[in-house]
C-alpha positions as CSV (number, residue, x, y, z in Angstrom):
1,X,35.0,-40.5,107.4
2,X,35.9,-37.0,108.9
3,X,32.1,-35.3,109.0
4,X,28.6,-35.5,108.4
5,X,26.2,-33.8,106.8
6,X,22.3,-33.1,107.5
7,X,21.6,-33.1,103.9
8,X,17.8,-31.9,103.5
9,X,18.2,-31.1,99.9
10,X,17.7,-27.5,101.0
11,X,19.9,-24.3,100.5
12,X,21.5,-24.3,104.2
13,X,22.9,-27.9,103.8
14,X,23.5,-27.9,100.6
15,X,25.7,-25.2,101.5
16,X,27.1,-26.9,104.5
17,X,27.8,-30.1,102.0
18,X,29.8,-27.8,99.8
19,X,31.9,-26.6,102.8
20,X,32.7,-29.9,104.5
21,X,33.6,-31.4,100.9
22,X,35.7,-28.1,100.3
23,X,37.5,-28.7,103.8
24,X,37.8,-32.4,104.0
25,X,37.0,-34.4,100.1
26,X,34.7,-35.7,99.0
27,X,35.5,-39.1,100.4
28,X,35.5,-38.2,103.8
29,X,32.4,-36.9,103.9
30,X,29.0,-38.7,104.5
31,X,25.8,-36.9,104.0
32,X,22.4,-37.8,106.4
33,X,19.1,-37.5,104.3
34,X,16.0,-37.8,106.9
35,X,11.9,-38.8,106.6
36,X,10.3,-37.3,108.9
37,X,6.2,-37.8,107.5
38,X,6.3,-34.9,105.4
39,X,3.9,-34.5,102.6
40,X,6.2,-34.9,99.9
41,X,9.2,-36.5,98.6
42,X,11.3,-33.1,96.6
43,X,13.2,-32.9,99.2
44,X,14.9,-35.9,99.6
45,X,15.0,-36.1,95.5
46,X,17.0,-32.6,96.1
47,X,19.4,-34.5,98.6
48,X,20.5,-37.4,96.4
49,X,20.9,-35.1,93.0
50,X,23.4,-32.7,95.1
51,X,25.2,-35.8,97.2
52,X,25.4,-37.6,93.3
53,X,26.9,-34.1,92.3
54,X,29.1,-33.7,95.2
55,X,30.2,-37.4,95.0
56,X,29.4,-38.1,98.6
57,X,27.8,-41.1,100.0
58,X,24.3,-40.6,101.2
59,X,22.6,-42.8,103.9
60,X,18.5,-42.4,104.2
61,X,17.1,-42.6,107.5
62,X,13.3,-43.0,108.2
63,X,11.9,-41.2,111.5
64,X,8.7,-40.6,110.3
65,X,6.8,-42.9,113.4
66,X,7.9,-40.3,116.0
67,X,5.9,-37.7,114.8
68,X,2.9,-40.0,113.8
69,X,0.9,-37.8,116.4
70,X,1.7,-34.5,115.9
71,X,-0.6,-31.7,113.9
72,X,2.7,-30.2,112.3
73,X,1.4,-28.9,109.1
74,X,4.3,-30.3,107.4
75,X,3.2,-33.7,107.6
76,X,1.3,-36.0,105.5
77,X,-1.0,-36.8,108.3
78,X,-1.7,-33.2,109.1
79,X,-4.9,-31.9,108.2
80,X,-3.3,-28.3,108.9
81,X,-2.9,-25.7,106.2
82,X,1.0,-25.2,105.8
83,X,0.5,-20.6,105.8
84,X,1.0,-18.6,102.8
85,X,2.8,-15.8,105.4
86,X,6.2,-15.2,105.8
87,X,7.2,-15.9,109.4
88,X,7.0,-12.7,110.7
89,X,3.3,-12.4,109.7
90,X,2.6,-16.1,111.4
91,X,4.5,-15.5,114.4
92,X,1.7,-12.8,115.6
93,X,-0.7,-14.9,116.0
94,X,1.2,-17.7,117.9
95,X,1.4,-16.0,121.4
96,X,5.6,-16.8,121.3
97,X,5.0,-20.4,120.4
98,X,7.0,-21.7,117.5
99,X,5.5,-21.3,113.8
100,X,3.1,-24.3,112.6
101,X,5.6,-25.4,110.2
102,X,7.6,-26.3,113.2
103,X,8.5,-30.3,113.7
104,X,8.5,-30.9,117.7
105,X,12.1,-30.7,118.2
106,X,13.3,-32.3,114.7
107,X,16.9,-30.9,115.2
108,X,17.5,-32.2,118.2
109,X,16.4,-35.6,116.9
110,X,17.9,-35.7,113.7
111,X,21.4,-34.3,116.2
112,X,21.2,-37.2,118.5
113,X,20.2,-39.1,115.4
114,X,23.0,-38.5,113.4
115,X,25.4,-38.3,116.8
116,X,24.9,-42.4,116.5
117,X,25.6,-42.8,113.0
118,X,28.6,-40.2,112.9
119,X,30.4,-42.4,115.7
120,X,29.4,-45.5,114.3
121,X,31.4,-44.1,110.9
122,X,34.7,-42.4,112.9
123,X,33.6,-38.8,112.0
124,X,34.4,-36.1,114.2
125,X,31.8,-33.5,113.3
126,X,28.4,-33.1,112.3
127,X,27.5,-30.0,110.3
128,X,23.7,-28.7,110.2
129,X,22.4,-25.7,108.5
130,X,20.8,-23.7,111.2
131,X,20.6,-20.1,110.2
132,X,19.5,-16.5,112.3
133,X,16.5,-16.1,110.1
134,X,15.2,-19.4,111.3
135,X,15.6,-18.7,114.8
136,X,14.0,-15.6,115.0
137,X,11.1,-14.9,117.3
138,X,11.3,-18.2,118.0
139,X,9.7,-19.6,115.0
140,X,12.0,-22.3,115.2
141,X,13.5,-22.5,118.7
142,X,15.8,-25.3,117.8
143,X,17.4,-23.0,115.1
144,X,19.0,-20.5,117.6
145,X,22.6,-20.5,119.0
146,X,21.8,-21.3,122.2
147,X,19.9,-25.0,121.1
148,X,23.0,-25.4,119.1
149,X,25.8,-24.7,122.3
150,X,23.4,-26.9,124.3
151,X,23.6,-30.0,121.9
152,X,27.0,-29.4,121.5
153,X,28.0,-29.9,124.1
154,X,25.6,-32.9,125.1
155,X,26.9,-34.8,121.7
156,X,30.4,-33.9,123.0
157,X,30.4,-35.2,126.2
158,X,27.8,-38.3,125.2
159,X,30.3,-39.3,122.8
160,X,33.5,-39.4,125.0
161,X,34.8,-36.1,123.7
162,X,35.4,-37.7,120.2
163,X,31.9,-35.6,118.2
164,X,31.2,-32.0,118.2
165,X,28.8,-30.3,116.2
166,X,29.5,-27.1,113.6
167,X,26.5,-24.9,112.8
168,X,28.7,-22.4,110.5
169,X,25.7,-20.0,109.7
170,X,23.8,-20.0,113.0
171,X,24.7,-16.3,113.8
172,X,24.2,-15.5,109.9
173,X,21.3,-14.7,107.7
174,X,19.6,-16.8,105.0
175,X,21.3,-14.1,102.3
176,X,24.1,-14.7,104.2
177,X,24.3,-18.5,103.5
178,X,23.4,-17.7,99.8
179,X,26.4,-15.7,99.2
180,X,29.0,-18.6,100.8
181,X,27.2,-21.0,98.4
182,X,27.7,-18.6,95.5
183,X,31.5,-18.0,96.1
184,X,31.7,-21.7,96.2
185,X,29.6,-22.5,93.3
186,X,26.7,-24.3,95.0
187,X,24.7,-26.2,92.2
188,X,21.4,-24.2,94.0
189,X,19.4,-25.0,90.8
190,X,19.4,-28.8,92.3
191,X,17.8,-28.2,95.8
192,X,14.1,-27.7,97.2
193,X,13.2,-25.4,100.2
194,X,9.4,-25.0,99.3
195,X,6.8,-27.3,101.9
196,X,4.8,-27.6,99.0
197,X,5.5,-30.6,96.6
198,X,4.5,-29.2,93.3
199,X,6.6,-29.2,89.9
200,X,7.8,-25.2,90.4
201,X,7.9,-23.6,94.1
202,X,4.8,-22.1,95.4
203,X,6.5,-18.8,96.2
204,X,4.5,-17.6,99.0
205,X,5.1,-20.1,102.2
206,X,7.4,-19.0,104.6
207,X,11.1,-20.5,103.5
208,X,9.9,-19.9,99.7
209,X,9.6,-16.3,100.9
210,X,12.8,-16.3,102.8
211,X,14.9,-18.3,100.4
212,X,13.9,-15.6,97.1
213,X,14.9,-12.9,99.6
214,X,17.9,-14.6,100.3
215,X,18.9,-14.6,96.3
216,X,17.8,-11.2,95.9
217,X,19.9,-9.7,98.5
218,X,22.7,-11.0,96.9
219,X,21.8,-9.5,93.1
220,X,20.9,-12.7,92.0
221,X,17.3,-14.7,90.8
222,X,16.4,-17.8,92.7
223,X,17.5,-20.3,90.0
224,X,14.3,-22.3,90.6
225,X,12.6,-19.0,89.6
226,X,14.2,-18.5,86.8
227,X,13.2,-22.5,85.6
């Protein structure tokens, strides 16, 4: 194996698995699908319908006990609301904290995660699909480029200088993301981004907000719209 993938099923990776199958096959690329407590189960249905379409081996990973006390309103446990508000409307109210969608440093454990797993395979780089938007105001601190420089270079030199970590859209936008994934045919009709675990997307949380922007920026409908 060459890389690995953080596959959440989402738009970003999904668009990272497209780029790491374009640069190194299919065979040579193993994709990371993690439970984390959330309070459903779309997205890791997204991650093994795009892997299956990709033709890349998936491996399932269960961290869901770390975050068995924390109020994150992704999780199951939570009895938090997950907000209706796009990010920028939720991050006025948080006095510069992260957004309460935000799991308590679930990069950096899925990384160091991962980091294990991609050793214990021979890969030499881990791709993760941090974007700007993400980042922003802090909403989700371990988003921005400076988290990712910082656990690059830890997995670097933890792993004897064999593992780095490529985070191709950190400095880009969401709309950004969608376009790569459009010039290389990403099958986006097969992924989830919505924290809600309905049939159709809710439309109104932040990263269903973010992610129809994304489409629309680039002249195109959010093919789970359209469905």
């Amino acid at each position: 194996m060459k890389a690995l993938v953080l596959c959440s099923g989402g738009v970003d990776s999904a668009t990272c698995l497209a780029m790491a199958v374009d640069k190194y096959g299919a065979q040579e690329v193993l994709a990371l699908a993690v439970y984390y407590g959330q309070k459903h189960q779309k997205e890791l249905q997204a991650a093994e319908k795009i892997t299956e379409y990709y033709h890349v081996k998936l491996q399932k990973l269960d961290l869901s006990v770390i975050f068995a006390n924390s109020d994150c309103s992704l999780l199951a446990h939570a009895e938090t609301e997950i907000p209706k508000e796009s990010y920028a409307e939720q991050l006025r109210n948080t006095d510069g904290k992260p957004v309460s969608t935000y799991v308590p440093f679930r990069n950096g454990l899925f990384l160091a995660s991962a980091a294990s797993i991609a050793l214990s395979h021979n890969c030499e780089v881990i791709y993760y699909g941090a974007h700007s938007d993400d980042a922003a105001g802090n909403a989700y601190p371990d988003c921005s480029d400076a988290f990712h420089q910082a656990m690059n270079q830890a997995i670097y030199l933890g792993s004897g200088n064999q593992l780095w970590i490529e985070a191709p859209f950190v400095n880009l936008t969401k709309a950004d993301v969608v376009k790569k994934g459009i010039a290389l045919g990403v099958p986006y009709e097969l992924t989830w981004s919505c924290y809600e675990g309905s049939d159709k997307p809710c439309g109104v949380c932040g990263t269903c907000r973010d992610r129809i922007s994304a489409f629309e920026a680039n002249g195109v409908t959010d093919p789970l719209i359209k469905s």
